[in-house]
N, C-alpha and C positions, 0 to 999 in steps of 0.2 A: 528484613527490608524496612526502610524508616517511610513510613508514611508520607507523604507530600500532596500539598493541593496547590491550584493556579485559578484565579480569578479572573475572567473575560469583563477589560472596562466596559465593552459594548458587545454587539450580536451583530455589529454587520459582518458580511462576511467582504472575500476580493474576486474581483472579477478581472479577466483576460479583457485584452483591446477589441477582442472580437466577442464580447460579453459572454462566453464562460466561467463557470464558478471557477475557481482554482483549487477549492479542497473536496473532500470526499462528497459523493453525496448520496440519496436515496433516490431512487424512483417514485414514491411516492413527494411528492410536492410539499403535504404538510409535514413530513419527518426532514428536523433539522439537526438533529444532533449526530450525524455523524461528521458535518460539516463544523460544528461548534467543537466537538471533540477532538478534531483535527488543528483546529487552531491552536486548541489547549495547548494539546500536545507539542505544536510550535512553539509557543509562548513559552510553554514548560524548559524544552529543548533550548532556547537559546537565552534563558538565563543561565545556562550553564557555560557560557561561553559571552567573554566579555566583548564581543566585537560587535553586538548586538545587530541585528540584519532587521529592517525596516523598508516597506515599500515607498519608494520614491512617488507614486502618483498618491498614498493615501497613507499617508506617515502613520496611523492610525493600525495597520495591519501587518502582521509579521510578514516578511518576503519572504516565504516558503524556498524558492532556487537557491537564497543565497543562505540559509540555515541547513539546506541539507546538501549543499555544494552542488545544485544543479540534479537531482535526484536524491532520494534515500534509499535507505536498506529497510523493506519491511519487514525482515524477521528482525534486526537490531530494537526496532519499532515495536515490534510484538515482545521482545523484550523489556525495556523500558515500560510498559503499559500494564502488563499484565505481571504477576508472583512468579515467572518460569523465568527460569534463568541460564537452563542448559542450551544451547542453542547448536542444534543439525542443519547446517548449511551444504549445499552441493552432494547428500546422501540421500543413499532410498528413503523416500517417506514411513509415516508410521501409518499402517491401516489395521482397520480391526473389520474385516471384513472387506467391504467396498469403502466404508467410509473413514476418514483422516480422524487419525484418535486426537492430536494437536493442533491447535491452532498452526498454519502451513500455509504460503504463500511462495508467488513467484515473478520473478521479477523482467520481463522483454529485454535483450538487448535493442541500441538506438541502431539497428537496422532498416535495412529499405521493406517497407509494409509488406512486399510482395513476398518476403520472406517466410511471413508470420500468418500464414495462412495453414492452419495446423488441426485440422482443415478450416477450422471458422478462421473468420478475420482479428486477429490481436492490433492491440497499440504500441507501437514501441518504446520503449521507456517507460515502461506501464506496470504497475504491482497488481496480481491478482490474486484473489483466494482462491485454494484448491479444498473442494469438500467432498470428494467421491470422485471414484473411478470405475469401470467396468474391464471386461478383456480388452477392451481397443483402445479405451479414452480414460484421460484424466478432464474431470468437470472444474471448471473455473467460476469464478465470480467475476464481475467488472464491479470494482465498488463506487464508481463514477455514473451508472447506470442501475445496476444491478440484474445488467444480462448474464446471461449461462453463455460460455464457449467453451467448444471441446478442446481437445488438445490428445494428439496422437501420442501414445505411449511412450514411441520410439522416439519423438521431439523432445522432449524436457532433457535435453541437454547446454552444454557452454556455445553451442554453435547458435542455439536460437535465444537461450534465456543465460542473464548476467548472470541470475543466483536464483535459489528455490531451497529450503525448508523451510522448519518448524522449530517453536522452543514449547518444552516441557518442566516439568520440574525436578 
């Protein structure tokens, strides 16, 4: 794998009309780097593709909808990012007990909310980490917050989520 870096001209970050961040964030207030990482990764992303995507109110900041066509794939994502390169999309996860031996993620379909209620409330359109499970539940991440939601066993299918694994090496 050939080494590559991306340099951030600045640290602002983009906000929604309704003053939302637009990329990852933490719970904690002063942890910024998953939102700077986020960018990178945009930045990164679409130099690789010469149509360059640029937000219209702050020319300054990658448009995230139009680089990843309106959503991404976050295991593609976790590919890109990370040395693993095999990638288990729409298979049984890998666990080493209860918990996810892989970096593994899952992604909402753009369904009606009422849907995604499994049993906690999901986002649709929404990527989550998956880091442990019990006999009932798979435990999720929000990486927009950094809350814990369950998720019914029996749900992690194509009727409720677009896509769900892990890549490895």
């Amino acid at each position: 794998m050939q080494n590559e870096s991306i340099s951030l001209a600045n640290k602002k970050l983009a906000y929604t009309a309704t003053d939302k961040l637009v990329y990852a964030r933490n719970a904690k207030t002063d942890n910024r780097w998953p939102m700077l990482y986020e960018k990178a990764y945009a930045l990164w992303f679409d130099q690789l593709d010469a149509g360059k995507c640029w937000d219209a109110v702050d020319p300054t900041q990658p448009d995230i909808k139009c680089i990843f066509n309106g959503g991404g794939n976050g295991i593609t994502a976790m590919m890109n990012i990370s040395r693993y390169r095999t990638k288990f999309e729409k298979q049984p996860i890998a666990f080493s007990g209860n918990t996810v031996m892989y970096p593994t993620v899952a992604a909402t379909r753009d369904i009606d909310p009422t849907q995604l209620r499994l049993p906690d409330q999901l986002t649709r359109k929404h990527t989550y980490s998956i880091y442990r499970k019990d006999s009932t539940y798979y435990y999720l991440i929000d990486p927009c917050n950094n809350s814990e939601k369950r998720v019914a066993l029996a749900y992690l299918t194509t009727n409720k989520f677009d896509t769900w694994g892990y890549v490895r090496p």
